[in-house]
C-alpha positions as CSV (number, residue, x, y, z in Angstrom):
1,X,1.2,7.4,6.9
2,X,-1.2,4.5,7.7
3,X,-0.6,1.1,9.4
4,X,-1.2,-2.0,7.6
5,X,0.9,-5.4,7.0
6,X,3.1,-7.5,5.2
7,X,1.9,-10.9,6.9
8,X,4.9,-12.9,8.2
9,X,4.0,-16.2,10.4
10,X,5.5,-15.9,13.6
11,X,4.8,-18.6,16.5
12,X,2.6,-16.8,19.1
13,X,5.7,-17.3,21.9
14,X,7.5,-15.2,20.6
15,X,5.6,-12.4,20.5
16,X,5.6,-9.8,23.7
17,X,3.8,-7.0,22.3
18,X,2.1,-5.9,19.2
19,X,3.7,-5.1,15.9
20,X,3.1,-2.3,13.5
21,X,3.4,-1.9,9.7
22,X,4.5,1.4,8.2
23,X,2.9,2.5,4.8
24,X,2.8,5.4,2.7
25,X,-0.3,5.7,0.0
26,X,-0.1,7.6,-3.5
27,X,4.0,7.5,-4.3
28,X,4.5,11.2,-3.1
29,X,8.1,12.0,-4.2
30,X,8.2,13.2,-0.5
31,X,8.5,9.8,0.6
32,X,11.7,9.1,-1.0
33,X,13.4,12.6,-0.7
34,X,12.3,13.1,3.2
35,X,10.9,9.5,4.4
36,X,13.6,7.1,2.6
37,X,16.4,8.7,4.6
38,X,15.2,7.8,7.8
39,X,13.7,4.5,7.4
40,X,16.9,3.4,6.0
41,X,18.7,5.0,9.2
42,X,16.7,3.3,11.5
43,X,15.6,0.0,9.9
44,X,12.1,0.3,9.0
45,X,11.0,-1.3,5.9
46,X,7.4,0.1,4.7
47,X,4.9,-0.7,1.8
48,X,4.5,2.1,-0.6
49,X,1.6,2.3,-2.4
50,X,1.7,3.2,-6.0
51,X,-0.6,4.8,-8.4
52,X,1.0,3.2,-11.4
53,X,0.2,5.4,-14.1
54,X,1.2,7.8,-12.5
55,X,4.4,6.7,-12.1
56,X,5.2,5.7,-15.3
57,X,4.2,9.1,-16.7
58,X,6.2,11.3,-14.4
59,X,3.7,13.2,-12.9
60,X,5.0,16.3,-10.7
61,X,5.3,15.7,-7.1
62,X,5.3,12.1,-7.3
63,X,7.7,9.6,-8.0
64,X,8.7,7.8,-11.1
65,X,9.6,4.3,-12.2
66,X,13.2,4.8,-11.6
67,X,12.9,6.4,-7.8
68,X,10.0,3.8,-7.3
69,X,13.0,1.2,-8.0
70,X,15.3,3.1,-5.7
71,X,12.9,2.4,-2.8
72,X,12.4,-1.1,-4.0
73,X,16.2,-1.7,-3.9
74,X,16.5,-0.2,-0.6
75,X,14.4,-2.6,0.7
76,X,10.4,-1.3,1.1
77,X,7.9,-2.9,-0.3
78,X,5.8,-2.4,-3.3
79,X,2.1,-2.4,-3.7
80,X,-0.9,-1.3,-6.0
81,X,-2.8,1.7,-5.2
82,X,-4.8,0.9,-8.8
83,X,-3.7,2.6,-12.3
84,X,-5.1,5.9,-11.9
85,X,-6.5,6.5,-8.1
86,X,-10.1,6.8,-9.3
87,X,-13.5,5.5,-7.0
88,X,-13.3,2.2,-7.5
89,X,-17.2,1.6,-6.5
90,X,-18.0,4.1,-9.0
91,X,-16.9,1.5,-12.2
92,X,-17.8,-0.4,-14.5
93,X,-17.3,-4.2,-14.0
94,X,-15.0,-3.7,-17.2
95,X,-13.1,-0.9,-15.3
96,X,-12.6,-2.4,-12.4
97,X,-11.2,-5.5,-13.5
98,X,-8.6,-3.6,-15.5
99,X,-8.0,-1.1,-13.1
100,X,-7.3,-4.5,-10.7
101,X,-5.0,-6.2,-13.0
102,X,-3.3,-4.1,-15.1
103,X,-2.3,-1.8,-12.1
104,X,-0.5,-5.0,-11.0
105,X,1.2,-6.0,-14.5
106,X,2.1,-2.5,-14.9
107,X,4.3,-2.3,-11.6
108,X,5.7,-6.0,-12.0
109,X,6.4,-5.1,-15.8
110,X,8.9,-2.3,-14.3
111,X,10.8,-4.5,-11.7
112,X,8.8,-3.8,-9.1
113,X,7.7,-6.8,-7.8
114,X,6.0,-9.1,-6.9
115,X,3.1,-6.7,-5.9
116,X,1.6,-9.0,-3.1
117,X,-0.5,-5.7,-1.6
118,X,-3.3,-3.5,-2.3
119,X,-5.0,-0.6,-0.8
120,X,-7.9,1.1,-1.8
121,X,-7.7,4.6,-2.8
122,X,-9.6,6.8,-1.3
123,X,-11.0,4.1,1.2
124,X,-14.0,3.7,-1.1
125,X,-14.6,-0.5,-1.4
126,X,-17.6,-2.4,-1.5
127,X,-18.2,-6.0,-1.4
128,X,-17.9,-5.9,-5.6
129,X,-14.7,-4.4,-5.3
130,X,-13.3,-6.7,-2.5
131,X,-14.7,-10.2,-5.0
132,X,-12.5,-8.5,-7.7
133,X,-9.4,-7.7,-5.8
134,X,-9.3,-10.9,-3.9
135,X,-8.5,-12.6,-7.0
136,X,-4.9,-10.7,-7.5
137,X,-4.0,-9.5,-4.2
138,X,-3.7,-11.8,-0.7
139,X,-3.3,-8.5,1.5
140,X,-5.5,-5.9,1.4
141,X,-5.9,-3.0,3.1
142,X,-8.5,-0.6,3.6
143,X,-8.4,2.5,5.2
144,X,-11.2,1.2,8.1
145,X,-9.9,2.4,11.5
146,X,-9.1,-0.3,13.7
147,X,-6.6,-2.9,15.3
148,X,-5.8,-6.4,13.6
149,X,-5.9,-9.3,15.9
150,X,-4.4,-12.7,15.1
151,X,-7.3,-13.9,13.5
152,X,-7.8,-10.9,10.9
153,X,-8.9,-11.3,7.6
154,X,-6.1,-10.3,5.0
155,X,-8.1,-9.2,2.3
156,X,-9.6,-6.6,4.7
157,X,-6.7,-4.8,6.8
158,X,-7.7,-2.8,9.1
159,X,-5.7,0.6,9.9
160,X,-4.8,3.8,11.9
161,X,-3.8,7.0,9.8
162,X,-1.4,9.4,10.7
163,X,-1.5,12.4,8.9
164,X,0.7,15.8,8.4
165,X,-2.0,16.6,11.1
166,X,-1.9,14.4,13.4
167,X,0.0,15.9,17.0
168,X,2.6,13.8,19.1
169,X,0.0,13.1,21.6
170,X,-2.5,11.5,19.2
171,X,0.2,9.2,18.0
């Protein structure tokens, strides 16, 4: 679980303390059979981050269309996590721009969307990657470790993982 955003405009008075975002990367099938059940008990709407091919192939351990839907329906967001989870840095311009796209129709084409949100998989960007995302995607997030301020830059959210690792007294 990682923190990242889906950017709502709220006047700065009414703000008191920060606000986090709740997202879960790859469409693990654990996130609807363990995670869903909670969120929904306590309120908290995430973005899910879907490998799309993935998805609509079936592929053990993670979810398909259909549970991908479920979640939608429930209420979470949906974004692109590209068609395949590949290096993005390591393509072809060609590549890329499909990967980019077509990761986006793919999800939309399976009433998923609107997929507003990206995240890079395996936190590998460069600035050739960002210039081809930034066309599709107005929130971005990479897997840089840090805090957002008011003033952060969409197309490059920052975030703070939390893993199966990760103890009560580091969160």
């Amino acid at each position: 679980m990682t923190r990242a955003f889906d950017v709502h405009e709220i006047p700065d008075a009414t703000l008191s303390s920060g606000i986090v975002s709740v997202t879960f990367d790859d469409g693990w099938q654990s996130s609807s059979d363990e995670a869903l059940p909670l969120l929904n008990k306590y309120h908290i709407r995430t973005t899910q981050y879907i490998i799309s091919q993935v998805a609509a192939h079936g592929v053990p351990e993670y979810m398909n269309v259909a549970t991908v839907q479920k979640l939608k329906q429930s209420g979470q967001e949906i974004g692109s996590h590209t068609l395949t989870h590949c290096n993005q840095t390591q393509l072809s311009p060609t590549d890329l721009q499909a990967n980019a796209t077509q990761s986006k129709q793919m999800l939309e084409q399976q009433q998923l969307g609107p997929i507003k949100s990206f995240a890079y998989p395996l936190g590998q960007y460069n600035a050739k990657t960002q210039a081809v995302y930034e066309k599709y995607y107005p929130l971005i997030r990479s897997s840089d470790f840090g805090y957002n301020d008011r003033y952060f830059d969409e197309t490059d959210i920052h975030s703070i993982g939390v893993l199966s690792t990760t103890s009560d007294a580091q969160f």
